[in-house]
C-alpha positions, 0 to 999 in steps of 0.5 A: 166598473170591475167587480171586487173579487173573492178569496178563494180558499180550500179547507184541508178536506177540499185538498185531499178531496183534490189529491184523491181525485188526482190519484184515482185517474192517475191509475185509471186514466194516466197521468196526463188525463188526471193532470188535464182534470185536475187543471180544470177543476182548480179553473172551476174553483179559480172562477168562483172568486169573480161570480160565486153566487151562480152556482146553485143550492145542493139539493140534499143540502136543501131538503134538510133545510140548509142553505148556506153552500153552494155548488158548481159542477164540472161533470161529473164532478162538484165542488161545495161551497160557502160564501162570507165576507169577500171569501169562497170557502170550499169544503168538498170536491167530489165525484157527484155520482157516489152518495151525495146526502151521507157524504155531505151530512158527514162533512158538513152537517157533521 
């Protein structure tokens, strides 16, 4: 029996979150480099429509006791994320080294 699938949608944010991404190692790394990562974070959001309830709660998200994300990592980058209904809503695409707690307070504590 096959699983049903979710719909997978990113939020403007998310979109630009992907662009910023693309941009900044396209200067840094190449353009070949920023397409090959970019490929595989849009693999990475695609894989959420089979199992999206691997990925874990957020930590900083959990200390302020929200637990309605989730996250899946594709180092060092993550991607957050909320379930409802049969979709997967992706709110953030990000580098997980830069300040994780003021980034998520602002886009989705707001």
């Amino acid at each position: 029996m096959r699983a049903r699938k979710f719909e997978v949608l990113l939020t403007a944010n998310a979109e630009q979150d992907l662009d910023s991404i693309h941009d900044f190692l396209c200067r840094s790394d190449g353009k070949v480099q920023a397409e090959r990562v970019l490929e595989r974070l849009l693999d990475v959001v695609e894989s959420l429509s089979s199992f999206p309830e691997r990925g874990a709660h957020p930590k900083e998200l959990l200390t302020v006791g929200f637990r309605e994300c989730r996250q899946v990592l594709f180092k060092p980058y993550r991607v957050i994320y909320q379930t409802s209904d049969r979709r997967v809503i992706i709110h953030l695409i990000c580098d997980g080294r830069r300040d994780m707690q003021t980034l998520l307070a602002r886009r989705l504590l707001g």
